[in-house]
DRENLOMI-840498 format. One record per residue (C-alpha): residue number from 0; x, y, z. Coordinates in steps of 0.05 Angstrom, whole numbers, plus 5000, padded with zeros to 4 digits. Layout:
BEGIN
+-----+------+------+------+
: num :    X :    Y :    Z :
+-----+------+------+------+
: NUM :    X :    Y :    Z :
...
+-----+------+------+------+
***
This chain:
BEGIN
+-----+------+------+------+
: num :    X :    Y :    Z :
+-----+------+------+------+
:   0 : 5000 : 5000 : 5000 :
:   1 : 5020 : 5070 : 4988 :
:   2 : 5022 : 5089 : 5066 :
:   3 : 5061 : 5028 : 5079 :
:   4 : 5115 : 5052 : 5026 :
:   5 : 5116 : 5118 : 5043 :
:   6 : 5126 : 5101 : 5125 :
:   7 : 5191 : 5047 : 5102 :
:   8 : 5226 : 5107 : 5059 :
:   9 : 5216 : 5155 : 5111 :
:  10 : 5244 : 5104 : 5163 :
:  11 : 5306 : 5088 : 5107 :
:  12 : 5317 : 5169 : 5104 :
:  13 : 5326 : 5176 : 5183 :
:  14 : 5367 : 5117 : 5188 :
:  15 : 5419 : 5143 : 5128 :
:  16 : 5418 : 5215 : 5163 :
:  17 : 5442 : 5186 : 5227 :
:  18 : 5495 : 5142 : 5198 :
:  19 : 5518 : 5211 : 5150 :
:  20 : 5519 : 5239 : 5226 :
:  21 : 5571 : 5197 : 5254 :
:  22 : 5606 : 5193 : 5190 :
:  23 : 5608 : 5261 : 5184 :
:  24 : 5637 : 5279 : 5254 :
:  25 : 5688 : 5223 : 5241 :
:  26 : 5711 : 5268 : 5184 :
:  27 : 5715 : 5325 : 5217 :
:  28 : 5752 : 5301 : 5280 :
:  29 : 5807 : 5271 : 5225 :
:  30 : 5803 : 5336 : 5195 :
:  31 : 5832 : 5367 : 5256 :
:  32 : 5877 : 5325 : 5267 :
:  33 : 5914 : 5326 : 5205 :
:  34 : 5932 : 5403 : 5218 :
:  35 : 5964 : 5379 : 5286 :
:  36 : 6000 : 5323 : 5261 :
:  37 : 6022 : 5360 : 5200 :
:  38 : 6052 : 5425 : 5249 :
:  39 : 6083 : 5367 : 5282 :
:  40 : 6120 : 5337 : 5224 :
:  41 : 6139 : 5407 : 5193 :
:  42 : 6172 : 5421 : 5271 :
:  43 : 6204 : 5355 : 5265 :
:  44 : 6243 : 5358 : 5202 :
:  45 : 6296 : 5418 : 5224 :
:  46 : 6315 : 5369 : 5295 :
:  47 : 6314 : 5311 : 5247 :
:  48 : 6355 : 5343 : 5184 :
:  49 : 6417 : 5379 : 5230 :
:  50 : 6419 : 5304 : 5266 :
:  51 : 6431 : 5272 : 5202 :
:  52 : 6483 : 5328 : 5185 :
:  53 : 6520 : 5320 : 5258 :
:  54 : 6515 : 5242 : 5246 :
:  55 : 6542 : 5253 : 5179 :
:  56 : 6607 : 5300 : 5198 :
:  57 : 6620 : 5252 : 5262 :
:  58 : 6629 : 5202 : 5211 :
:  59 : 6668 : 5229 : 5164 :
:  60 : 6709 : 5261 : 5220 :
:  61 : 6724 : 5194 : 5259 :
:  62 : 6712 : 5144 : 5222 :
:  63 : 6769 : 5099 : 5261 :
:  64 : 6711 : 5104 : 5321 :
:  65 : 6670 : 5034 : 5330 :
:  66 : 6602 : 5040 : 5364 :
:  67 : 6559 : 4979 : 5382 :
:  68 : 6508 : 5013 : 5344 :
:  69 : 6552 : 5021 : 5281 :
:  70 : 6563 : 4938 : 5279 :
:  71 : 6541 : 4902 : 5225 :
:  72 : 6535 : 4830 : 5233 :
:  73 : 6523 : 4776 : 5196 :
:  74 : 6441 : 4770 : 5186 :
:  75 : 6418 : 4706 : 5235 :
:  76 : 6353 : 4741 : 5266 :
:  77 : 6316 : 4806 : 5239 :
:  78 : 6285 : 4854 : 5276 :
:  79 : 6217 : 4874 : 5235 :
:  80 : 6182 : 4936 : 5268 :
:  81 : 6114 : 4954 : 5240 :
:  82 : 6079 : 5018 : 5254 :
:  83 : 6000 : 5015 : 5251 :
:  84 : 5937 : 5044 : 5285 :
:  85 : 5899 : 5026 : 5349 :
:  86 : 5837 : 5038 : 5316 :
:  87 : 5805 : 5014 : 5244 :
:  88 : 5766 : 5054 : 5198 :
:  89 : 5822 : 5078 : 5158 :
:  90 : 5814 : 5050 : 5101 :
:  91 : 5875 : 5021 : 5068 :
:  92 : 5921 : 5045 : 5119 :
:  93 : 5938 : 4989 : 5160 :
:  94 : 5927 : 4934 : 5105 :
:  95 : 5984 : 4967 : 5066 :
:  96 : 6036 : 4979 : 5116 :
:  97 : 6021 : 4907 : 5143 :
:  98 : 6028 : 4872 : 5071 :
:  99 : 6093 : 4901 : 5058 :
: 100 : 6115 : 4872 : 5130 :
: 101 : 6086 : 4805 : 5111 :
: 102 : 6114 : 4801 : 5046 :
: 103 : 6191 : 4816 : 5072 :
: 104 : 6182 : 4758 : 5132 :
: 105 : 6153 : 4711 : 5084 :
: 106 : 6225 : 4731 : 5037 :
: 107 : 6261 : 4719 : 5108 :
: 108 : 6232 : 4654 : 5115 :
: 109 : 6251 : 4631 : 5050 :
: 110 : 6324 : 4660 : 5063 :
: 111 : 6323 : 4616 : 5131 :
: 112 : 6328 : 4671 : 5175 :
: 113 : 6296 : 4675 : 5232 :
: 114 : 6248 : 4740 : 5255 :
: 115 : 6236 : 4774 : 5315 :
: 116 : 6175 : 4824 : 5314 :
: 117 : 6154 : 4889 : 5342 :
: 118 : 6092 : 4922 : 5331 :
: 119 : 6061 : 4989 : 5337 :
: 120 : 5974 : 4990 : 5343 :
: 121 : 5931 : 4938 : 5366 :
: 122 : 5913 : 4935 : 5292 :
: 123 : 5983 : 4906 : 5271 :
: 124 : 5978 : 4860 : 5342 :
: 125 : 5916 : 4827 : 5324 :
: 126 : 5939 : 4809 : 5255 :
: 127 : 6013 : 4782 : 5273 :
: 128 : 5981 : 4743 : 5324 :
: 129 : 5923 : 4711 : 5292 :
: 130 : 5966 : 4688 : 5237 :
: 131 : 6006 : 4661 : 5281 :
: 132 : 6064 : 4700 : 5283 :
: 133 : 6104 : 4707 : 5354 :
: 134 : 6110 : 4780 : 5370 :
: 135 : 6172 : 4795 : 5415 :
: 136 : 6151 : 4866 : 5435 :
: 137 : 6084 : 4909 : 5432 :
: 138 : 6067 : 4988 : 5433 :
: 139 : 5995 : 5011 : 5440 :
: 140 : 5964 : 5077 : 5452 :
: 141 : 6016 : 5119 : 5424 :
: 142 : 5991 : 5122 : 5348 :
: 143 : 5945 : 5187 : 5348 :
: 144 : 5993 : 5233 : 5377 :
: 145 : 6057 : 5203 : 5397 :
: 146 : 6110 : 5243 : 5432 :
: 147 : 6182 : 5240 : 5444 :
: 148 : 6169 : 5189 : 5504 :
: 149 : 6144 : 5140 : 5460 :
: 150 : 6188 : 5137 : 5413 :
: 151 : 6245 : 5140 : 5467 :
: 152 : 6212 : 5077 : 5489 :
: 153 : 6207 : 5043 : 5433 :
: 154 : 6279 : 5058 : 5411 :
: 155 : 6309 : 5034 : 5479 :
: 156 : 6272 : 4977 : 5473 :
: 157 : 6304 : 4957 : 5397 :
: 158 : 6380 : 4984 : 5420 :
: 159 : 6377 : 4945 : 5470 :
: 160 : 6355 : 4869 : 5428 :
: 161 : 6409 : 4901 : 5377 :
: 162 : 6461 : 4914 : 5424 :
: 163 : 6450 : 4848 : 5461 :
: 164 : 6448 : 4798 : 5397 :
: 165 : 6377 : 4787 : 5401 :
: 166 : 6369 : 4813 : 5329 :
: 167 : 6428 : 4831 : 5282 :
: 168 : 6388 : 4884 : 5243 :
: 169 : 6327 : 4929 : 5253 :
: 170 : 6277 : 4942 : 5191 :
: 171 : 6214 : 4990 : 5206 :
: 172 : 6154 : 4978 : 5160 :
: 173 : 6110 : 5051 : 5169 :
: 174 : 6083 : 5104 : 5124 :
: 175 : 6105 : 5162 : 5103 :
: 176 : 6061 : 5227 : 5101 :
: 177 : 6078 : 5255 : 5032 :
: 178 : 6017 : 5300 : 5034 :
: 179 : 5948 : 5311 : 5063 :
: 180 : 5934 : 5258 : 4997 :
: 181 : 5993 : 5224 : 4987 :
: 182 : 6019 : 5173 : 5038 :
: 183 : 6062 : 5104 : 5019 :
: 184 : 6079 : 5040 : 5062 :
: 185 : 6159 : 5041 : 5062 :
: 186 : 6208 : 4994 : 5099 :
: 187 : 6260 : 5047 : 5131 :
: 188 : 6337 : 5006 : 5149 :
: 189 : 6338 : 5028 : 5223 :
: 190 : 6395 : 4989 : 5257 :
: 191 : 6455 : 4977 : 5252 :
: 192 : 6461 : 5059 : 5243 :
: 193 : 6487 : 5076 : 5173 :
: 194 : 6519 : 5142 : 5170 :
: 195 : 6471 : 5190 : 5133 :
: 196 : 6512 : 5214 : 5071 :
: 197 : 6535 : 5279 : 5065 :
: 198 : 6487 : 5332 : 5024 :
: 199 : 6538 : 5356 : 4978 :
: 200 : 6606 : 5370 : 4966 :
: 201 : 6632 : 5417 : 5027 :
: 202 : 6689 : 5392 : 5062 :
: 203 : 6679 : 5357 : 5132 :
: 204 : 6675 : 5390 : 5192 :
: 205 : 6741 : 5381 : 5240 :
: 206 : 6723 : 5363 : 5304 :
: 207 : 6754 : 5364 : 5376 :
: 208 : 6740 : 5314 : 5427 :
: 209 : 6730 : 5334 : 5494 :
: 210 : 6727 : 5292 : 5536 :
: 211 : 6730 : 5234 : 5477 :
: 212 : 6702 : 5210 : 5412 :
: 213 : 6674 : 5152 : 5435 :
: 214 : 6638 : 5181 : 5485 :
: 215 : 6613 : 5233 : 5453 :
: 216 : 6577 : 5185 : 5394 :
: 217 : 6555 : 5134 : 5454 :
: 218 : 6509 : 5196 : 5475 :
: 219 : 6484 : 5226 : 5402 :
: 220 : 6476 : 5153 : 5366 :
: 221 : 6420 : 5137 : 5415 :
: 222 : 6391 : 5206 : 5412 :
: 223 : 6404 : 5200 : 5334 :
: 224 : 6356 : 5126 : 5339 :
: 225 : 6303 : 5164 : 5379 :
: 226 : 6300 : 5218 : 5333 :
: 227 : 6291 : 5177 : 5268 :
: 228 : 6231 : 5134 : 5304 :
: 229 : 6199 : 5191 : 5326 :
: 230 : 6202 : 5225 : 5254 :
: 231 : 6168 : 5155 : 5232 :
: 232 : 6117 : 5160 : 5289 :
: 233 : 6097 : 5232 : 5268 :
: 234 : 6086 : 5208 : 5206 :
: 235 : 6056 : 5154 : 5213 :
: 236 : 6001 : 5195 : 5254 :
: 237 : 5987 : 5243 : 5199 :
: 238 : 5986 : 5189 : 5144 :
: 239 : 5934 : 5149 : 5191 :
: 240 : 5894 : 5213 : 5197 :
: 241 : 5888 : 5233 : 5130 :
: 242 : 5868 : 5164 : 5109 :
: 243 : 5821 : 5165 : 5160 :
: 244 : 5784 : 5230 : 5128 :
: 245 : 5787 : 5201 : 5066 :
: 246 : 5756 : 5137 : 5087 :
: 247 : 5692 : 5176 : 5125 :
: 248 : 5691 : 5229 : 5061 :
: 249 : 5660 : 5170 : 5020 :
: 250 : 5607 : 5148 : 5058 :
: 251 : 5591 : 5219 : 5080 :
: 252 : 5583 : 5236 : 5005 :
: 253 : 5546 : 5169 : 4986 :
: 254 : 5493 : 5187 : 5056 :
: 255 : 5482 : 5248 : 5024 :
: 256 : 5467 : 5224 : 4952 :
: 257 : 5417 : 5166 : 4977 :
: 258 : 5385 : 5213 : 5021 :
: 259 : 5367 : 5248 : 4954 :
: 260 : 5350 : 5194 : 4920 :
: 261 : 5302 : 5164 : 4977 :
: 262 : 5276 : 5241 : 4984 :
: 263 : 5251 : 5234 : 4911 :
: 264 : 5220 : 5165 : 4922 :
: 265 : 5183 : 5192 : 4983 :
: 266 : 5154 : 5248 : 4949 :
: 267 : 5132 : 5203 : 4893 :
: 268 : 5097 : 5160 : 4938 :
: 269 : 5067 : 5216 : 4975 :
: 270 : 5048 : 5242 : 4912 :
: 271 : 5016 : 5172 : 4887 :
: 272 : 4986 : 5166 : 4968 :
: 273 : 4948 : 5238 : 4954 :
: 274 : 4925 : 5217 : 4883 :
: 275 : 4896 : 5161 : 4908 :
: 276 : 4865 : 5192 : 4968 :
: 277 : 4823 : 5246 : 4909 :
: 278 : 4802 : 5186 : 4868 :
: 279 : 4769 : 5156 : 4932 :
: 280 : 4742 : 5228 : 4947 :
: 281 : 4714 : 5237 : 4877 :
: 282 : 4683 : 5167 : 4868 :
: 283 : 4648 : 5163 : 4941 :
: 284 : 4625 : 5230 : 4919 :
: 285 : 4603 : 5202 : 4850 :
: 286 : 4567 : 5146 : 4886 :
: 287 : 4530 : 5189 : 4933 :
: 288 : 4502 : 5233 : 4875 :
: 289 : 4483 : 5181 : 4842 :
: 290 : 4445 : 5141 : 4900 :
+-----+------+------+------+
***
C-alpha cells in the first residue's frame, strides 16, 4: 500500500541521516587532526635534518671510532618493526603497511632467517598474532599523537635486542606522510646505524673531542635512533589521519546522495498516496450523487 511505502522510505531516510551523522563527525575530528599532526612533522624535520648532518660529519670526521650501534653483523635474526593504528576505519592504511611487513618475513623465511617482531597498534597486534606470528615486543596507545616518550621507548627497547644479539638488524615497515593525499607503506633500514651521507660537496667539519670520541657518539647515536623513530611516528600519525578523512569522506558523500535519491521516492509515493486519496474522494462522491 502507498502508506506502507511511504512510512519504510521515511524510516530508510532517518536511518541514512544518522549514519551521515557519525560519518560526518568522524571526518571532521580527522580533519583536525591532520593540521596537528602535519605542524608536528613540519617542527620535526629541522631536529631531524641537523641530526643527520651531525651524524654525517662525526662520521666522516672519525671514522676509526667503533660503536655497538655502528656493527654490522652477519644476518641470523631480523628485527621487523611495524607501525600501525589502534583503531580501524582507515581505510587502506593498516592493510598496506602490514602487507609490505608480511611480504619481507615471508622473503626471510625463505632466506632461513629467523624474525623477531615488534609492533606498533593493536591493529598490527591482532593480525601478527592471529596468523600466528610470535610477537617479541608490543606498543599501543601511542599512534594518534605520539611524543618523544614514546618513541624513546620504543627505541630503547630495539637498542637494547640490537646491542644484546637478540636481532642483528632492525627494519621499520610505516608510512610516510607525503601530503594531506599522498601517503606510501615504506620499509626504513633502522639498525645497525648507517651514516647518513653527506648533502653535497663541502668539506667535513674538523672536530675536537672533549672529553672523547667515543663518548661523545655513545650519547648522540641513541639520541640519533630516537629521533629517526619519532620522525616515523609523526608520520605515521598524519598518514593514519588523512586516510582516516578520506575513508569517512566517501560514505559521508554516498549518505548524502541516497538521502536524495530516497527524498525523491518519498515524494513520489506521497504524491501517488494523495492521488489516490482524490480518486476515493471523487468516486464516494460520484456514488452518493448518484444514490
Amino acid at each position: 500500500m502507498p502508506g506502507a511505502e511511504l512510512r519504510q522510505i521515511r524510516r530508510r531516510i532517518r536511518s541514512v541521516h544518522s549514519t551521515m551523522k557519525i560519518t560526518r563527525a568522524m571526518e571532521m575530528i580527522a580533519a583536525s587532526r591532520i593540521v596537528r599532526a602535519q605542524q608536528r612533522v613540519a617542527a620535526g624535520q629541522p631536529y631531524t635534518a641537523k641530526m643527520r648532518e651531525v651524524v654525517a660529519n662525526l662520521s666522516r670526521a672519525s671514522s676509526s671510532v667503533s660503536h655497538p650501534l655502528l656493527a654490522a653483523r652477519p644476518l641470523a635474526t631480523a628485527g621487523v618493526l611495524v607501525v600501525a593504528s589502534d583503531r580501524g576505519l582507515a581505510g587502506a592504511y593498516n592493510a598496506n603497511v602490514i602487507r609490505l611487513a608480511e611480504a619481507r618475513l615471508h622473503q626471510h623465511a625463505a632466506a632461513g632467517v629467523a624474525c623477531r617482531v615488534y609492533v606498533v597498534g593493536k591493529r598490527a597486534l591482532t593480525y601478527f598474532r592471529y596468523r600466528g606470528y610470535h610477537v617479541a615486543r608490543s606498543f599501543l596507545g601511542m599512534t594518534d599523537a605520539p611524543n618523544y616518550g614514546h618513541a624513546r621507548e620504543i627505541a630503547r627497547a630495539l637498542m637494547s635486542d640490537y646491542s644484546e644479539g637478540r636481532v642483528d638488524s632492525v627494519e621499520v615497515f610505516a608510512t610516510r606522510y607525503l601530503s594531506a593525499l599522498v601517503q606510501t607503506a615504506a620499509a626504513l633500514p633502522l639498525l645497525p646505524v648507517s651514516p647518513p651521507a653527506s648533502g653535497g660537496p663541502a668539506a667535513p667539519v674538523t672536530y675536537s673531542y672533549e672529553p672523547a670520541a667515543h663518548l661523545i657518539l655513545s650519547r648522540l647515536l641513541p639520541a640519533y635512533v630516537e629521533g629517526a623513530v619519532f620522525s616515523i611516528l609523526i608520520e605515521a600519525a598524519a598518514s593514519e589521519h588523512a586516510a582516516r578523512r578520506r575513508a569517512k569522506k566517501a560514505p559521508t558523500e554516498n549518505a548524502e546522495e541516497l538521502t536524495h535519491l530516497l527524498t525523491r521516492q518519498a515524494n513520489r509515493a506521497r504524491q501517488t498516496e494523495i492521488t489516490t486519496e482524490i480518486s476515493e474522494i471523487v468516486g464516494g462522491a460520484e456514488a452518493l450523487t448518484r444514490g
